[in-house]
KOLNU-434095 format. One record per atom (N, C-alpha, C): residue number from 1; residue in three letters; x negated, y negated, z. Coordinates in pm, whole numbers, plus 50000, padded with zeros to 5 digits. Last residue first. Layout:
# residues N
[NUM; "ALA"; [X; Y; Z]]
...
# end
This chain:
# residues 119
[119; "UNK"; [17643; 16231; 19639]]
[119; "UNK"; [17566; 16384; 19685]]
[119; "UNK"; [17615; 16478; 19704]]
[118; "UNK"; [17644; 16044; 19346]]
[118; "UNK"; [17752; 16172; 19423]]
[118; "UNK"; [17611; 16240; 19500]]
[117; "UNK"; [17578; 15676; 19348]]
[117; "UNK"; [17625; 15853; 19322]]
[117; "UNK"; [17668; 15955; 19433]]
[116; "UNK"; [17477; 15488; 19492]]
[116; "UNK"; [17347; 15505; 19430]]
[116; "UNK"; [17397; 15663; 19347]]
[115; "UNK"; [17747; 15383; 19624]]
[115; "UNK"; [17630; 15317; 19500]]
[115; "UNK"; [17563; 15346; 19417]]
[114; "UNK"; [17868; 15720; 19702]]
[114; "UNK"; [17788; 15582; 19723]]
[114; "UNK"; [17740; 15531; 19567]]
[113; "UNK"; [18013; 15979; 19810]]
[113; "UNK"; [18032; 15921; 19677]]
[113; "UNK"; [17949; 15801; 19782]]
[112; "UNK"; [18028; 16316; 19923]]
[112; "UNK"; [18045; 16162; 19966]]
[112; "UNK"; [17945; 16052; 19800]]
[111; "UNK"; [18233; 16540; 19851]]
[111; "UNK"; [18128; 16463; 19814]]
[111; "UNK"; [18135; 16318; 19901]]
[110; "UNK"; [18284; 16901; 19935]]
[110; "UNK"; [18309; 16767; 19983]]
[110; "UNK"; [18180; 16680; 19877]]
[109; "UNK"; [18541; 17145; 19819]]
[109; "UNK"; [18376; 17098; 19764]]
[109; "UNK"; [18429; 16985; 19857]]
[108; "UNK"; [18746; 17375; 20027]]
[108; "UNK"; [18658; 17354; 19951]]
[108; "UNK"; [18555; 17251; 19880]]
[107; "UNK"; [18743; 17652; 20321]]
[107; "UNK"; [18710; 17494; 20303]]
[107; "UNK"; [18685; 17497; 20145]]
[106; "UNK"; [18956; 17784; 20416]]
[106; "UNK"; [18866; 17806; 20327]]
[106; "UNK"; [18864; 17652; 20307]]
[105; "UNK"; [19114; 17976; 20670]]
[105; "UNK"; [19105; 17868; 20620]]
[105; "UNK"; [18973; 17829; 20521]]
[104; "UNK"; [19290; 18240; 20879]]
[104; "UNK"; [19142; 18161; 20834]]
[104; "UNK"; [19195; 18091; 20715]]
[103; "UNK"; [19489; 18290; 20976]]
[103; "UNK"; [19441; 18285; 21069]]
[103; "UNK"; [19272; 18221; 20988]]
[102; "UNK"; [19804; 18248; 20796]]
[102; "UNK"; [19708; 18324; 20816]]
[102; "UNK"; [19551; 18266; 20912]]
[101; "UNK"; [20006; 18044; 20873]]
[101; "UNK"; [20037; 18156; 20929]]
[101; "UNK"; [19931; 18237; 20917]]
[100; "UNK"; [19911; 17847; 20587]]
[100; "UNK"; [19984; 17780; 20718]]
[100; "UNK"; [20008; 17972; 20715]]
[99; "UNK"; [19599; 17750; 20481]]
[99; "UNK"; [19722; 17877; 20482]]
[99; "UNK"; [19795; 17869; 20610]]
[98; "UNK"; [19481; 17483; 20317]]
[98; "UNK"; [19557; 17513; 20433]]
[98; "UNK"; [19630; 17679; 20428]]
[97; "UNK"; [19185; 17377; 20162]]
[97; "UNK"; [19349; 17516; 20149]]
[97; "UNK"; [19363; 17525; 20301]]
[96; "UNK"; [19049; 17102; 20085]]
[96; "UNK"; [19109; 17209; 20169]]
[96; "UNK"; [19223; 17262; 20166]]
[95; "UNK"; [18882; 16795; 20003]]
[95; "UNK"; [18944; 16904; 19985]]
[95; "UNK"; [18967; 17016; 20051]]
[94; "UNK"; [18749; 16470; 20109]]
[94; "UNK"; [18794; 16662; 20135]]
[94; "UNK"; [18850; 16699; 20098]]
[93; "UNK"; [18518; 16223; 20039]]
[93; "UNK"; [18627; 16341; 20026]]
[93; "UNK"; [18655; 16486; 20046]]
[92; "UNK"; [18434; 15907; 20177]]
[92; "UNK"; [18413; 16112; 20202]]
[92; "UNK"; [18542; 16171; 20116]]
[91; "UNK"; [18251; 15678; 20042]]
[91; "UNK"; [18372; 15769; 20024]]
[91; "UNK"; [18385; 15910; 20034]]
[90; "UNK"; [18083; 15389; 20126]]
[90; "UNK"; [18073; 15546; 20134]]
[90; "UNK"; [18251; 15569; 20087]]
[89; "UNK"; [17954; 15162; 20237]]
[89; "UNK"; [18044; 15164; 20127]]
[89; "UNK"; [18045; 15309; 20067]]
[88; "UNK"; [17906; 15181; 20528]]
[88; "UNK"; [17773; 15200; 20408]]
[88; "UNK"; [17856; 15206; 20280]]
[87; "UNK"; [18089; 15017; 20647]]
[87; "UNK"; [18015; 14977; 20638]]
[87; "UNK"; [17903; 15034; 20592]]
[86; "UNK"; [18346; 15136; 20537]]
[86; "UNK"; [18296; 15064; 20459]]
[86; "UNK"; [18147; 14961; 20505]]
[85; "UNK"; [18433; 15471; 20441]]
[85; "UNK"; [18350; 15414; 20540]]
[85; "UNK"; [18259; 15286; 20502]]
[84; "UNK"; [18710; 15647; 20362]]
[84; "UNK"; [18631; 15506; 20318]]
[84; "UNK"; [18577; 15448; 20473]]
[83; "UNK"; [18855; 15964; 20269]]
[83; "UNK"; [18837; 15841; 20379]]
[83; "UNK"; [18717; 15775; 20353]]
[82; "UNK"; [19131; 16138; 20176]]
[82; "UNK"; [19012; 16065; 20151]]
[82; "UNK"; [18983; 15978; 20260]]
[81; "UNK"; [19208; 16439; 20123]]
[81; "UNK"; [19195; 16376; 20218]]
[81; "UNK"; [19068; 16315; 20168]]
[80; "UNK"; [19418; 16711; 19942]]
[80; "UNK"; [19270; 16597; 19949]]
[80; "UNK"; [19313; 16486; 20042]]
[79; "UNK"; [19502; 17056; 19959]]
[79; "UNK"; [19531; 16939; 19993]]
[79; "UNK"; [19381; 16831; 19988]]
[78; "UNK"; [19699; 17242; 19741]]
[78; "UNK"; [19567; 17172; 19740]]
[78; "UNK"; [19555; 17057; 19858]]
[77; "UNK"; [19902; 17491; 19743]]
[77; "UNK"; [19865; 17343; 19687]]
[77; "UNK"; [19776; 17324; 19766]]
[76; "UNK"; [19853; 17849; 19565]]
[76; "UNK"; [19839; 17722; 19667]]
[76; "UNK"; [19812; 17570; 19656]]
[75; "UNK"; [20059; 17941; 19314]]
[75; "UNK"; [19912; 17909; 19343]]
[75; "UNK"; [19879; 17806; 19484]]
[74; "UNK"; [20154; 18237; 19115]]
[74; "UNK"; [20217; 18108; 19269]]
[74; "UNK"; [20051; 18092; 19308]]
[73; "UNK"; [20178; 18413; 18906]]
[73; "UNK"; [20173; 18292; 18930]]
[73; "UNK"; [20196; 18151; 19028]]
[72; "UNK"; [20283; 18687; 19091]]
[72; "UNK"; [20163; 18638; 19019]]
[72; "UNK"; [20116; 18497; 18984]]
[71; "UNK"; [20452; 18754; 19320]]
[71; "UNK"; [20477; 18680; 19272]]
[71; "UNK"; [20281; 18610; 19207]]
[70; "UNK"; [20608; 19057; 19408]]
[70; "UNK"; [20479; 19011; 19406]]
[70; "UNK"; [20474; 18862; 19321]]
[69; "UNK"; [20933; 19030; 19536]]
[69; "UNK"; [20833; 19087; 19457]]
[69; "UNK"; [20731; 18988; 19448]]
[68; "UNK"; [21297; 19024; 19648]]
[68; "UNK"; [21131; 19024; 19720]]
[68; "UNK"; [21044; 19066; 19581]]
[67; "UNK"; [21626; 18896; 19745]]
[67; "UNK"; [21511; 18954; 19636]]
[67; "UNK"; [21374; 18957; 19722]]
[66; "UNK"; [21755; 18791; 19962]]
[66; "UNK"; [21858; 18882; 19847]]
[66; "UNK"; [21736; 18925; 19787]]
[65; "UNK"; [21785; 18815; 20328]]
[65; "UNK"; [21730; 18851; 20203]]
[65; "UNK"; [21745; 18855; 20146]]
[64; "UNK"; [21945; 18611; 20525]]
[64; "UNK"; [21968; 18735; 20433]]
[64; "UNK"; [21913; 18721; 20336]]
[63; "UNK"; [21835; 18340; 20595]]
[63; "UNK"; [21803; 18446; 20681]]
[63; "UNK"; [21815; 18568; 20628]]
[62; "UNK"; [21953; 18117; 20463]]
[62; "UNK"; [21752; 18146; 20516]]
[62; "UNK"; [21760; 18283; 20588]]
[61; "UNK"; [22169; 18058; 20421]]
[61; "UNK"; [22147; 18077; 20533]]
[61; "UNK"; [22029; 18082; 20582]]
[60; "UNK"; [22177; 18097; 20142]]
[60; "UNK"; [22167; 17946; 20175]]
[60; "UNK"; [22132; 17946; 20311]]
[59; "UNK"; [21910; 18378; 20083]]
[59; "UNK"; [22109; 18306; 20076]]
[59; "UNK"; [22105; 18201; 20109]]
[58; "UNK"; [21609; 18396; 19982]]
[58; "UNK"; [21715; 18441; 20094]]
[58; "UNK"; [21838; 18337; 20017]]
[57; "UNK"; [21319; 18568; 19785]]
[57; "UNK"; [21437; 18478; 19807]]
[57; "UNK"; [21547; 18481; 19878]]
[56; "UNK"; [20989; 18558; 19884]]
[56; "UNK"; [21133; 18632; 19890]]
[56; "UNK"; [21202; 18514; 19916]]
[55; "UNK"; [20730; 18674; 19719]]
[55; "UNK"; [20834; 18540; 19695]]
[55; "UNK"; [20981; 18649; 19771]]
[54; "UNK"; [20385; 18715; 19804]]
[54; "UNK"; [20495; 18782; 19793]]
[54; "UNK"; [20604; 18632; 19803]]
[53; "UNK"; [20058; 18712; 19631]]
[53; "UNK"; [20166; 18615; 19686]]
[53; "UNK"; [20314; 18677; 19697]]
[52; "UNK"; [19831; 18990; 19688]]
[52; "UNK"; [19889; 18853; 19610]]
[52; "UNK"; [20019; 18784; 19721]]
[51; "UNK"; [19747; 19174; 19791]]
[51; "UNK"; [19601; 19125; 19706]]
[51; "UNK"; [19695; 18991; 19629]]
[50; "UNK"; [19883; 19356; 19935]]
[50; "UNK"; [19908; 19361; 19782]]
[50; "UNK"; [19825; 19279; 19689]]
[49; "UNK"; [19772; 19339; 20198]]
[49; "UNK"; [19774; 19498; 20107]]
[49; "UNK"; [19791; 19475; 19971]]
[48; "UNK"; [19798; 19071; 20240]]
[48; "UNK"; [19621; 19093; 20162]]
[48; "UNK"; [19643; 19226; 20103]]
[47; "UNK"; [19988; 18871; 20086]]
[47; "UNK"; [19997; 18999; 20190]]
[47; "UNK"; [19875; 18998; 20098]]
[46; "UNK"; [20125; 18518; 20179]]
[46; "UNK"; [19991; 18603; 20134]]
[46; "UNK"; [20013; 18709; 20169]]
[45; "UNK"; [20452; 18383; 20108]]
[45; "UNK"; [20351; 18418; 20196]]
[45; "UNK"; [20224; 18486; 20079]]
[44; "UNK"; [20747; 18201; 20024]]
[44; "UNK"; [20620; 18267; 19976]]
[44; "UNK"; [20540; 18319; 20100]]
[43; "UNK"; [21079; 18183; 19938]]
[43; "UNK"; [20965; 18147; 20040]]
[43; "UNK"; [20874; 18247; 19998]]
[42; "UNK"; [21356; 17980; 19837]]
[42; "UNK"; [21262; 18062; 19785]]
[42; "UNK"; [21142; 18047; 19876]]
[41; "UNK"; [21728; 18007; 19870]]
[41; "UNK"; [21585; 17890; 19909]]
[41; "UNK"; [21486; 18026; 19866]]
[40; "UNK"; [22001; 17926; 19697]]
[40; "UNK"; [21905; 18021; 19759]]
[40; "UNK"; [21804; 17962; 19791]]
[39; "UNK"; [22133; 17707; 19572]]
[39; "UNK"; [22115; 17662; 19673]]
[39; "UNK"; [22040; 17804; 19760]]
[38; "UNK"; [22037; 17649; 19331]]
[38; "UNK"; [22193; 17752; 19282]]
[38; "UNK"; [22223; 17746; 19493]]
[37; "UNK"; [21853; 17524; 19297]]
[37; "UNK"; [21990; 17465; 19231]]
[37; "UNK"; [22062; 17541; 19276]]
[36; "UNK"; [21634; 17654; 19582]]
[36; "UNK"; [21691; 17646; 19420]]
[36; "UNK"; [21774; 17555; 19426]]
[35; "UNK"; [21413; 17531; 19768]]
[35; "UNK"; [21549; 17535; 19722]]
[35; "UNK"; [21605; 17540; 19588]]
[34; "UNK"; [21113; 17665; 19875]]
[34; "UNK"; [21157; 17558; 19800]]
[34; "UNK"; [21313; 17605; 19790]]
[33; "UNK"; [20797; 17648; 20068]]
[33; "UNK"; [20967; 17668; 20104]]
[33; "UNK"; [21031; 17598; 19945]]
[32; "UNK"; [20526; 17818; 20192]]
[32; "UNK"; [20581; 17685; 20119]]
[32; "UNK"; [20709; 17758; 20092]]
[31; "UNK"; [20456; 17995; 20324]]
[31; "UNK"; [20285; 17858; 20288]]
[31; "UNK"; [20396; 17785; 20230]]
[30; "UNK"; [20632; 18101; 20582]]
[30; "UNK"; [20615; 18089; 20471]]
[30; "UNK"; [20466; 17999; 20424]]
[29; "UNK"; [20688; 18249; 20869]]
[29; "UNK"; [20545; 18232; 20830]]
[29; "UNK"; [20526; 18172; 20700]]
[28; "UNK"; [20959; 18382; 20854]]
[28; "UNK"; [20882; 18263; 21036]]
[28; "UNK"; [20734; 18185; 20964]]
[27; "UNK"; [20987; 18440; 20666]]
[27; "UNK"; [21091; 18398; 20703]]
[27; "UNK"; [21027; 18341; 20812]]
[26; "UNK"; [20794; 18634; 20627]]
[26; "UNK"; [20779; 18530; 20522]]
[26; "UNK"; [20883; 18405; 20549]]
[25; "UNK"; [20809; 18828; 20799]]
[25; "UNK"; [20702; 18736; 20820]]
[25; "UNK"; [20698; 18632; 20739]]
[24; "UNK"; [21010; 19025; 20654]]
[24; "UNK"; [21046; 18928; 20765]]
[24; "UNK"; [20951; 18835; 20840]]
[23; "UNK"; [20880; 19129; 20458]]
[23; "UNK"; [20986; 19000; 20404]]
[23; "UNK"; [21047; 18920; 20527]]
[22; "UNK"; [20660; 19284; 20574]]
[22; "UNK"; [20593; 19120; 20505]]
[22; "UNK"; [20748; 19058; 20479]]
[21; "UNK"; [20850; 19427; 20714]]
[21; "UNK"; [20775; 19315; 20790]]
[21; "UNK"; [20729; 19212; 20665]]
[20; "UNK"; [20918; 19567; 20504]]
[20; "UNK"; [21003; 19507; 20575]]
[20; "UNK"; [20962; 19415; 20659]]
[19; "UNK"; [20732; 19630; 20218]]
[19; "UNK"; [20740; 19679; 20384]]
[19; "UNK"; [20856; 19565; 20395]]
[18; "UNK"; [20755; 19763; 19900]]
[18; "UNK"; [20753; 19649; 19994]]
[18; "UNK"; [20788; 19693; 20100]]
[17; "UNK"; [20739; 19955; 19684]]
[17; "UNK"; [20678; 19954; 19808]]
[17; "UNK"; [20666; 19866; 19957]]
[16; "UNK"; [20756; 19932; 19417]]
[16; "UNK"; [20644; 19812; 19516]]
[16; "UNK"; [20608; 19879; 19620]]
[15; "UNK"; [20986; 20083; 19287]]
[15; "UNK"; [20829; 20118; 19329]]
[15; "UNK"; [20770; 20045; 19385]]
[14; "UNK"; [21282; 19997; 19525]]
[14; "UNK"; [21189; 20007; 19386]]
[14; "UNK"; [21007; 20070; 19405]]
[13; "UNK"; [21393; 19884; 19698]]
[13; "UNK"; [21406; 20079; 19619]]
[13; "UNK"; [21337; 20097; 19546]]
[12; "UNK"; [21378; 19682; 19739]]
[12; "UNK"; [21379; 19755; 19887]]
[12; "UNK"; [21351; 19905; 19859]]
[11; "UNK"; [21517; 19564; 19490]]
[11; "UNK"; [21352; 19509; 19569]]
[11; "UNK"; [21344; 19613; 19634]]
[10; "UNK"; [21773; 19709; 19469]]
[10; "UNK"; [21669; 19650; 19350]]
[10; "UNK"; [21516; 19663; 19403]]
[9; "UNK"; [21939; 19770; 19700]]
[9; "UNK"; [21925; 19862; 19590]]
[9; "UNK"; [21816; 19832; 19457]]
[8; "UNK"; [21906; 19591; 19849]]
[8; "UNK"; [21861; 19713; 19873]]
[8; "UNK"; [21848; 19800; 19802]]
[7; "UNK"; [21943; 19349; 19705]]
[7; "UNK"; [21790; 19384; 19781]]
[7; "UNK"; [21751; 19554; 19843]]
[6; "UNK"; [22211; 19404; 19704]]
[6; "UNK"; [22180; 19373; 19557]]
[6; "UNK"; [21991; 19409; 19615]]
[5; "UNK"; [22297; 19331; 19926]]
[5; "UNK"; [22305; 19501; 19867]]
[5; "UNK"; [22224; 19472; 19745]]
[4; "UNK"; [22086; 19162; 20142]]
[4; "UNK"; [22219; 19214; 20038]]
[4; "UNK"; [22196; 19355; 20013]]
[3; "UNK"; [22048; 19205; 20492]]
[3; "UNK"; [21994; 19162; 20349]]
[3; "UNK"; [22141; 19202; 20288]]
[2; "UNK"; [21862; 19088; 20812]]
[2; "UNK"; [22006; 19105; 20722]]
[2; "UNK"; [21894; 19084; 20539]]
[1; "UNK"; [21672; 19215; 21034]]
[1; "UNK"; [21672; 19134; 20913]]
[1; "UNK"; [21797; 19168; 20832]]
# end
């Protein structure tokens, strides 16, 4: 794993504690990718040791590390899936957390919606 100096001496030294695998699992395994302005890209994962969302930010390359820390406010998006069954005029809805790289999946509320209300 390439990194900066600025990661070795800040994130990599610091009290966290951060392992080297969760910043190189976050690079094959992210839940979500975003691109700064400044053109660093920002990637997230789950580490269950730290009970939260780790954010490591890499170089335009995606590959050299420059930052890593626990990232408290990062919340998974949501995904809803609707589908219309119109010969009982029904509406299933699903909701569901995808964790793209962790191995279980948490379903959450379904309603099927009719005429007569919500069951």
């Amino acid at each position: 794993m390439k990194t900066t100096r600025y990661f070795e001496r800040r994130s990599y030294g610091n009290a966290l504690n951060l392992q080297r695998e969760w910043c190189e699992g976050v690079l094959h395994d992210a839940v979500r990718r975003e691109v700064q302005p400044d053109g660093r890209i920002r990637h997230w994962i789950f580490v269950p040791e730290l009970g939260k969302y780790l954010r490591v930010v890499t170089l335009e390359d995606g590959e050299t590390v420059h930052n890593a820390f626990p990232d408290r406010d990062f919340e998974e998006e949501l995904t809803v899936k609707f589908r219309y069954y119109p010969e009982t005029d029904s509406l299933y809805i699903d909701l569901s957390e995808r964790k793209r790289g962790l191995s279980k999946s948490r379903r959450g509320w379904c309603w099927i919606l009719t005429p007569r209300g919500i069951w």
